[in-house]
C-alpha positions as CSV (number, residue, x, y, z in Angstrom):
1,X,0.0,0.0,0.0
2,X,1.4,3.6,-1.0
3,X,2.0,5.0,2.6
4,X,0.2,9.0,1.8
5,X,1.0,11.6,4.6
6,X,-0.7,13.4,6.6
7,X,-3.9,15.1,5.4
8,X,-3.5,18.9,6.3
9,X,-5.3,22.0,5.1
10,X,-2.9,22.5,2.5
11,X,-3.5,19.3,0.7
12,X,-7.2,18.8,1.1
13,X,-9.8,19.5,-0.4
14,X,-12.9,19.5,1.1
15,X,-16.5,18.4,-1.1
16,X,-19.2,21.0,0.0
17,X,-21.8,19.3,-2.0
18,X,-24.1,16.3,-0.8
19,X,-24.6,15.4,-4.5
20,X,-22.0,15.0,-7.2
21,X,-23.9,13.8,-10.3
22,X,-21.3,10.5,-10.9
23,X,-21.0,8.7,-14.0
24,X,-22.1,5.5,-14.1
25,X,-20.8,2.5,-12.8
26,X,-21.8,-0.8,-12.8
27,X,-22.4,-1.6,-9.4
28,X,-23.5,-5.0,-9.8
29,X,-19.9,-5.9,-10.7
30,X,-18.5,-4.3,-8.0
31,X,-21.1,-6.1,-5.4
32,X,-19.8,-9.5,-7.0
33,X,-16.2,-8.8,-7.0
34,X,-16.5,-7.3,-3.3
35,X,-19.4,-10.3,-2.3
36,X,-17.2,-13.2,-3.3
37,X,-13.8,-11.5,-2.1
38,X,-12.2,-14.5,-0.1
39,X,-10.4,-12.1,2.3
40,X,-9.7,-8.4,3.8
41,X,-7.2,-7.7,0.2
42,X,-8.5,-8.5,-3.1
43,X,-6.7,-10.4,-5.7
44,X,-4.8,-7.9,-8.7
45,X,-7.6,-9.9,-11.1
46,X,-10.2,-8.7,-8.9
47,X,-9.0,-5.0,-8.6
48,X,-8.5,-4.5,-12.2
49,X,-12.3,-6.0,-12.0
50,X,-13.2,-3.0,-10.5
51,X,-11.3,-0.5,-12.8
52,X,-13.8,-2.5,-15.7
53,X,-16.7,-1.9,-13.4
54,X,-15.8,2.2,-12.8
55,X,-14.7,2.2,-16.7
56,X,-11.3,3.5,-16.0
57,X,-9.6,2.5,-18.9
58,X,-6.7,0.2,-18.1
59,X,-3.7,-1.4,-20.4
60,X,-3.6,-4.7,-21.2
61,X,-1.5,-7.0,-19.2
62,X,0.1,-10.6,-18.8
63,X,1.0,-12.4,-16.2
64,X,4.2,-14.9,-16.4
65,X,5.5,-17.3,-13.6
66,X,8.3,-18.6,-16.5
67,X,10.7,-17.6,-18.7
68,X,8.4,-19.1,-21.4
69,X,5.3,-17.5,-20.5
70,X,7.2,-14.0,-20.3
71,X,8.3,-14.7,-24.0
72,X,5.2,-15.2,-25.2
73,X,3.7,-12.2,-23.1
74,X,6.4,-9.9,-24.5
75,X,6.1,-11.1,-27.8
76,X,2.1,-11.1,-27.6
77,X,2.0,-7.0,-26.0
78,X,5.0,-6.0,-28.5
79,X,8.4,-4.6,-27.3
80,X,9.3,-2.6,-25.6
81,X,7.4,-3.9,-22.4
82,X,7.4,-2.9,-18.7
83,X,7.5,-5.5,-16.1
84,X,6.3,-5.4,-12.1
85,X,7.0,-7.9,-9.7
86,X,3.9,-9.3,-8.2
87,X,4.5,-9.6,-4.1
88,X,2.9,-11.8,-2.7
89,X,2.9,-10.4,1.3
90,X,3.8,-6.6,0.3
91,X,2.4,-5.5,-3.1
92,X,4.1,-1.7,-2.0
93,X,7.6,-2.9,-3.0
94,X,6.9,-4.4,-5.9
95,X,9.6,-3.4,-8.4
96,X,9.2,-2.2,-12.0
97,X,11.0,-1.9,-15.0
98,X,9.9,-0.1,-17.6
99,X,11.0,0.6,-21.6
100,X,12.5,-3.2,-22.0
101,X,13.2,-3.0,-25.6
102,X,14.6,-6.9,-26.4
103,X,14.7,-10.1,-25.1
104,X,18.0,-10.9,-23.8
105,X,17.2,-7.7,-21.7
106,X,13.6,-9.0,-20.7
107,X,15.4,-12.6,-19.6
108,X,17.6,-11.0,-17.4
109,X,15.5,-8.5,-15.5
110,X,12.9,-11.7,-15.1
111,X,15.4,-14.1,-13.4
112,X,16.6,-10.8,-11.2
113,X,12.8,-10.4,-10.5
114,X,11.7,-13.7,-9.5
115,X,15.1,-13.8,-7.1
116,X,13.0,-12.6,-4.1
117,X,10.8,-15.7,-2.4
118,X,7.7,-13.2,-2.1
119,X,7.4,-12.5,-5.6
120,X,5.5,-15.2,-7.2
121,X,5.4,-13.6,-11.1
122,X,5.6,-10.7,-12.9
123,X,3.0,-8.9,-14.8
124,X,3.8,-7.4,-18.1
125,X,2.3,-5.1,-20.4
126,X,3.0,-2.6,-23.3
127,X,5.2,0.6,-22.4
128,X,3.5,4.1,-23.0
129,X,4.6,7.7,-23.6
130,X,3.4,10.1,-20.7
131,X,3.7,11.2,-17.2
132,X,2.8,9.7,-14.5
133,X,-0.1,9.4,-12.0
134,X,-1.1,7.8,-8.9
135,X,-5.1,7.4,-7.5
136,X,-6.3,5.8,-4.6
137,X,-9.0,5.6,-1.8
138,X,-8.2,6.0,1.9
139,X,-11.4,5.4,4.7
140,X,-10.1,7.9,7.5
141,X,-12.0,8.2,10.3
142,X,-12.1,11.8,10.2
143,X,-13.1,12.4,7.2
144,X,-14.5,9.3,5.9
145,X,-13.4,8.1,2.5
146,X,-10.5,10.3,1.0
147,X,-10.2,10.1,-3.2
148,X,-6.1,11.0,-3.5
149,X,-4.3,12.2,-6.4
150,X,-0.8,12.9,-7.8
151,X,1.1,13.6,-10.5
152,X,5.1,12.9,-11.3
153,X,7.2,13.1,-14.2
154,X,7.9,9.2,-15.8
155,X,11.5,9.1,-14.5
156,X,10.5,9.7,-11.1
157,X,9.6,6.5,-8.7
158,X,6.9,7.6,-7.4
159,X,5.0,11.2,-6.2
160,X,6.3,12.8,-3.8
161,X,3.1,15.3,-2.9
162,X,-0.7,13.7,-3.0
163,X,-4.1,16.1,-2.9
164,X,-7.0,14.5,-1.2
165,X,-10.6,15.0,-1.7
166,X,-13.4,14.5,0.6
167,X,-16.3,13.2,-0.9
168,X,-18.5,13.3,-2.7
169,X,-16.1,15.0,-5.5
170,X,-17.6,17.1,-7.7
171,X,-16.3,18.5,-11.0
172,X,-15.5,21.4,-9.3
173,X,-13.4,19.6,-6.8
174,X,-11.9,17.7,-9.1
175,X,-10.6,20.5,-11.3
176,X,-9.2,21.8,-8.3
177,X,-7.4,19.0,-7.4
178,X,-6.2,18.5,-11.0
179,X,-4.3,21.7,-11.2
180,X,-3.0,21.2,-8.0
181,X,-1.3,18.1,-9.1
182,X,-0.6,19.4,-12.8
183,X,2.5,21.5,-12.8
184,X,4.3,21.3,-15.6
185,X,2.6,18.1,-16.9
186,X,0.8,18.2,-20.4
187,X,-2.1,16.2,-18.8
188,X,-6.1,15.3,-19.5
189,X,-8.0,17.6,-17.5
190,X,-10.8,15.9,-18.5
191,X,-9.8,12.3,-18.2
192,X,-8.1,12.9,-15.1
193,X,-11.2,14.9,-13.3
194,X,-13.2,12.5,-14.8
195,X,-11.4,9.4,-13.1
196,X,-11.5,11.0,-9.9
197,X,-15.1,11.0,-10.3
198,X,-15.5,7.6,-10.8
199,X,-13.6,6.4,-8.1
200,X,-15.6,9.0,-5.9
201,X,-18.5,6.9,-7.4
202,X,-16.9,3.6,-6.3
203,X,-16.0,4.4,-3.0
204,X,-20.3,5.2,-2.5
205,X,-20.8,2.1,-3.9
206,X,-18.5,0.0,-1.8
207,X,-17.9,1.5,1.8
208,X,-16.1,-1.9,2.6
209,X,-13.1,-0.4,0.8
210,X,-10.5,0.7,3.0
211,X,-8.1,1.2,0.8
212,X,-7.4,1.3,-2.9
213,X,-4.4,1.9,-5.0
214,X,-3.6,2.4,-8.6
215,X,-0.4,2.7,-9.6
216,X,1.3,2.9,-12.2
217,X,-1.3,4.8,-14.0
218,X,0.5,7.0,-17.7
219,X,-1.1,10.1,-17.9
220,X,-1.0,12.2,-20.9
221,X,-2.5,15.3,-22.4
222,X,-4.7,12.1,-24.9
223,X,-5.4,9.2,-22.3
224,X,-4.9,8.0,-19.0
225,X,-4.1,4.2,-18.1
226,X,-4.0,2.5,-15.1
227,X,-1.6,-0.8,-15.3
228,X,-1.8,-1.9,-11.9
229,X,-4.2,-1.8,-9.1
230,X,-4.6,-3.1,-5.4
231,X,-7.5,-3.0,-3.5
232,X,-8.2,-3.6,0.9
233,X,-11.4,-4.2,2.6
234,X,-12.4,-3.6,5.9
């Protein structure tokens, strides 16, 4: 889970509306996936599930235990490829390696990847142009649920300042959190308002969530993606 720090004035942005006006979702996915969720984290099947069910576009992705099944991934997607460690007991440090361009290159970074005893594959999917973004849900008891932003540039790790939101966002909100979070990135406004939305939507739908994370998501002024996701009940 991305560890986000502490919720001040400065950073939050707080819904004065008790109506937003979502866009729809289908929430009959989302009470399946969240009904028949085994335990307090979902699967990364089952949050992608509910990307699908909140229609936040995501890229496609393969997951490959061998050095066989990452050939055919790569060679399925099309170089150049990114590739994220799936851990098993801390999804957090999950490692990723982005713009592999051939296969001697992709063998090597798999063996190094599936070193680690926690890591029980590695998911790969098509490398994109753009910045970077990260979205998420926090339940706080404070505020209730939080949506969370952030923005980076693609050679950075990760983001180093978030923007919450209370709920439920509204498009005004959410335009003030997007050029919060914009600097210098050419970015979506409307895609990325837009996704915030949804997720506001989701997090109505599913109070159960205490947490949700995606990340990697490539951001740019045409699309946003989300390749990863994880997801925590309570």
């Amino acid at each position: 889970m991305i560890r986000i720090p502490a919720i001040s004035p400065d950073n939050l942005i707080v819904s004065h509306s008790t109506e937003a006006g979502y866009p729809p979702v289908d929430k009959e996915i989302i009470r399946t996936v969240l009904g028949d969720a085994a335990g307090a984290v979902l699967s990364a099947d089952d949050s992608l599930r509910l990307l699908d069910a909140i229609g936040i576009a995501r890229d496609k992705a393969l997951v490959a235990t061998t050095i066989a099944e990452a050939k055919s991934a790569a060679i399925e997607i099309g170089y150049p490829v990114n590739m994220r460690s799936i851990d098993v007991h801390e999804p957090d440090r999950s490692e990723t390696i982005e713009d592999i361009t051939d296969e001697n290159t992709m063998r090597l970074e798999f063996k190094r990847l599936m070193q680690s005893s926690d890591v029980s594959g590695v998911t790969m999917s098509a490398s994109m142009a753009g910045a970077r973004a990260y979205f998420g849900i926090r339940s706080r008891a404070k505020y209730g649920h939080l949506i969370i932003c952030a923005a980076y540039p693609a050679q950075n790790n990760k983001p180093s300042e978030f923007v919450a939101c209370t709920m439920p966002v509204t498009r005004e909100g959410a335009t003030e959190a997007f050029r919060l979070v914009k600097g210098d990135l050419q970015l979506s406004e409307v895609l990325f308002t837009d996704t915030l939305r949804r997720l506001s939507a989701l997090a109505a739908a599913a109070p159960q969530i205490d947490s949700m994370d995606i990340t990697p998501v490539v951001a740019s002024a045409q699309s946003v993606v989300a390749i990863e996701a994880s997801v925590s009940l309570k």
